[in-house]
Residue frames as qw, qx, qy, qz and C-alpha x, y, z in Angstrom:
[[0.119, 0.401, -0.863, -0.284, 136.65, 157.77, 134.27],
 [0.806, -0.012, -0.153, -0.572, 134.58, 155.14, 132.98],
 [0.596, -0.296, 0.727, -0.169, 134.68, 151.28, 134.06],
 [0.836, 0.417, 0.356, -0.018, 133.84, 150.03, 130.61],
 [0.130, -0.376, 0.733, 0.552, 136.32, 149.60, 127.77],
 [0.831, 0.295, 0.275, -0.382, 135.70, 148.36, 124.53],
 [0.589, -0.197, 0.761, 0.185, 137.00, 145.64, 122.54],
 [0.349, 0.593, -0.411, -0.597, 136.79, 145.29, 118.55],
 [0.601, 0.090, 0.786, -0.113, 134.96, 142.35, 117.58],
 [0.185, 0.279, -0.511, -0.792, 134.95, 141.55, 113.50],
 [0.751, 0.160, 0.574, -0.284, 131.39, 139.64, 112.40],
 [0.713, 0.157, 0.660, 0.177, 131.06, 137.27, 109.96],
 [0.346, 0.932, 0.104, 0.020, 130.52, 140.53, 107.48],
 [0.722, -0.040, -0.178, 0.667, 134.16, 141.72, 108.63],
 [0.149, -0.860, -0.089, -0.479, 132.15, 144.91, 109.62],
 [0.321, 0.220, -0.543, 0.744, 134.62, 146.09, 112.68],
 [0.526, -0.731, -0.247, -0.358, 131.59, 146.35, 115.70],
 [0.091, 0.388, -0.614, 0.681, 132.71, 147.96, 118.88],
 [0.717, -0.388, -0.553, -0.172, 131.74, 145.75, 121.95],
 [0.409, -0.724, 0.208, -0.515, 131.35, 146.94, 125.68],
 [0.702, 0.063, -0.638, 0.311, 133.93, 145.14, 127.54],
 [0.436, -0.896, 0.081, -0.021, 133.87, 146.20, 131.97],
 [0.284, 0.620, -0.633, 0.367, 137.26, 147.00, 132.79],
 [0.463, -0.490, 0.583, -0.455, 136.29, 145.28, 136.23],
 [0.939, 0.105, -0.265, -0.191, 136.09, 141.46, 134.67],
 [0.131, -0.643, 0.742, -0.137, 137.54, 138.91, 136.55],
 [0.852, 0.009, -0.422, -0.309, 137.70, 135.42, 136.01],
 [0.715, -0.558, 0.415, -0.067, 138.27, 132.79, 138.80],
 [0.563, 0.713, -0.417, 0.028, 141.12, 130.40, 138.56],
 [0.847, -0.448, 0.286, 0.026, 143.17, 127.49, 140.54],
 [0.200, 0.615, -0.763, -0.017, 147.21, 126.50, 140.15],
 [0.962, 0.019, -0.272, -0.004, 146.96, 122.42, 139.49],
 [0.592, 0.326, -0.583, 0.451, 150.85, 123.02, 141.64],
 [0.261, 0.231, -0.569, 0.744, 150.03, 124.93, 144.29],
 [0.216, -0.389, -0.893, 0.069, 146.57, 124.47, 145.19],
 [0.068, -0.412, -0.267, 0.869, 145.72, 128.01, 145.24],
 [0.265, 0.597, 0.721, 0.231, 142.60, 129.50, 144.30],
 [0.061, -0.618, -0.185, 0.762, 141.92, 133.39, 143.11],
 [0.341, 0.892, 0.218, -0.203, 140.38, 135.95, 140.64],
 [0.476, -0.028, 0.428, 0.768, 142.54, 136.98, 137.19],
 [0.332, 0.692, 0.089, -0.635, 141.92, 140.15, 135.35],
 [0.775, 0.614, 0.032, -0.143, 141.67, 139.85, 131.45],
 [0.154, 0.847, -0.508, 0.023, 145.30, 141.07, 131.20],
 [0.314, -0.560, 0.762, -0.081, 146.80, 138.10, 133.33],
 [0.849, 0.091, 0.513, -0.086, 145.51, 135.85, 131.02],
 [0.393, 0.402, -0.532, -0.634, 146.09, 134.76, 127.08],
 [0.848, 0.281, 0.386, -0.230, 143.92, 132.28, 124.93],
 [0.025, 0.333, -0.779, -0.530, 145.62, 130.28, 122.16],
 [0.833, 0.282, 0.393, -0.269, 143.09, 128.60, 119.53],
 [0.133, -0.346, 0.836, 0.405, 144.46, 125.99, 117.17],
 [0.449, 0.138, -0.611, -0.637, 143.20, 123.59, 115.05],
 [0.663, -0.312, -0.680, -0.030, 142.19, 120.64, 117.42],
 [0.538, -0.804, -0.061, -0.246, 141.17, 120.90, 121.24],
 [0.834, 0.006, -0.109, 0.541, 145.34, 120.00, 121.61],
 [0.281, 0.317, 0.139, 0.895, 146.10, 123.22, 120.18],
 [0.204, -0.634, -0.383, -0.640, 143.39, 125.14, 122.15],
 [0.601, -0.442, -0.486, 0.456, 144.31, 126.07, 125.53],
 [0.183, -0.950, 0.021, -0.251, 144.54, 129.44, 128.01],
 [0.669, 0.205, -0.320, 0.639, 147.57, 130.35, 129.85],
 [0.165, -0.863, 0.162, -0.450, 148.35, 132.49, 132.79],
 [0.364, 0.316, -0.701, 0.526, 151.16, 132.61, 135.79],
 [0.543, -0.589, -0.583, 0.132, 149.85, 131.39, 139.38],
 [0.256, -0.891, 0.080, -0.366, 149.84, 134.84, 141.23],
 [0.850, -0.492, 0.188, -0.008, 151.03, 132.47, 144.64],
 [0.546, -0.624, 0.485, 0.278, 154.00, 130.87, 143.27],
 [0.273, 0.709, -0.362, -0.540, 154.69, 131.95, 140.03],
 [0.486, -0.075, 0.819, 0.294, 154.04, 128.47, 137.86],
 [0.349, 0.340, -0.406, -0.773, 153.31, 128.97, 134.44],
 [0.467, 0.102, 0.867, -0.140, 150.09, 127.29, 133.99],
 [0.381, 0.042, -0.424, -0.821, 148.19, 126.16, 130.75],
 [0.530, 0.263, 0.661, -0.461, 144.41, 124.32, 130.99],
 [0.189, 0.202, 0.687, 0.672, 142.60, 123.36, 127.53],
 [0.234, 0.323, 0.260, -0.880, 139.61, 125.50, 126.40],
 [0.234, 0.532, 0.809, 0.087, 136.15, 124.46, 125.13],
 [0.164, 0.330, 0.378, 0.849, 134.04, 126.36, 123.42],
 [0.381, -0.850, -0.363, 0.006, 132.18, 127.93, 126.60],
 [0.735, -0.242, -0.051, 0.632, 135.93, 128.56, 127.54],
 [0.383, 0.102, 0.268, 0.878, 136.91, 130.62, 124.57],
 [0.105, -0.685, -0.466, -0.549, 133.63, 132.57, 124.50],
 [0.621, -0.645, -0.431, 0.116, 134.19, 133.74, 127.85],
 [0.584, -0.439, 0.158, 0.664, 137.37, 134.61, 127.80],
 [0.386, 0.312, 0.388, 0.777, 136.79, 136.79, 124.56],
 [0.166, -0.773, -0.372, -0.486, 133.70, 138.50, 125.20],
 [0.608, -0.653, -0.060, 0.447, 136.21, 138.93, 128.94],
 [0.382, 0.885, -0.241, 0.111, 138.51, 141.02, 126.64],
 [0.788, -0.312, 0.436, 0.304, 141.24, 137.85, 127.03],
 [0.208, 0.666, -0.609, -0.378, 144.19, 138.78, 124.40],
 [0.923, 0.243, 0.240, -0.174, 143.33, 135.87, 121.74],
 [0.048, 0.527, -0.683, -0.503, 146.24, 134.32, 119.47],
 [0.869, 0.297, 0.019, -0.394, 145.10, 132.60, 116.85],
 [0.459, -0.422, 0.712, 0.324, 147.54, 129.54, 115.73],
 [0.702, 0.514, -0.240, -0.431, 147.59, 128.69, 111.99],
 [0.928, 0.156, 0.330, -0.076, 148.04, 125.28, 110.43],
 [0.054, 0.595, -0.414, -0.686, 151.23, 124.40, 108.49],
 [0.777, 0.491, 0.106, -0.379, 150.00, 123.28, 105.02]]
């Protein structure tokens, strides 16, 4: 069994390029309640991108003592967490 996944990434073309994601990514992480630090797999996260850096923020539950935490995300953030194969929701604008 292999350790790599891959992830569907659309470029500016909307050509569909498959993109070598490890299955072993982990990203570090700290609960602002409980002062615990530790390692998230892709899964235990999600990324939300909005129009302003309001609307742009990750999410995930504190392993330790289950607080649902959210942090905002720059644009090192979001690139990290994509090319991490983080489930992405885009938010749309209402007009």
């Amino acid at each position: 069994m292999s350790d790599v996944s891959t992830m569907p990434v659309t470029t500016p073309v909307t050509t569909p390029v498959t993109v070598p994601v490890p299955a072993a990514v982990r990203f570090k992480a700290a609960c602002p309640d409980c002062r615990e630090r530790f390692e998230l797999a892709a899964g235990a996260l999600r990324l939300a991108i909005g129009a302003s850096s309001r609307t742009t923020f990750y999410s995930f539950t504190c392993p330790e003592c289950g607080t649902a935490v959210r942090k905002p995300a720059g644009e090192r953030i979001i690139e990290l967490l994509t090319g991490g194969g983080v489930r992405t929701l885009r938010l749309h604008t209402a007009l």
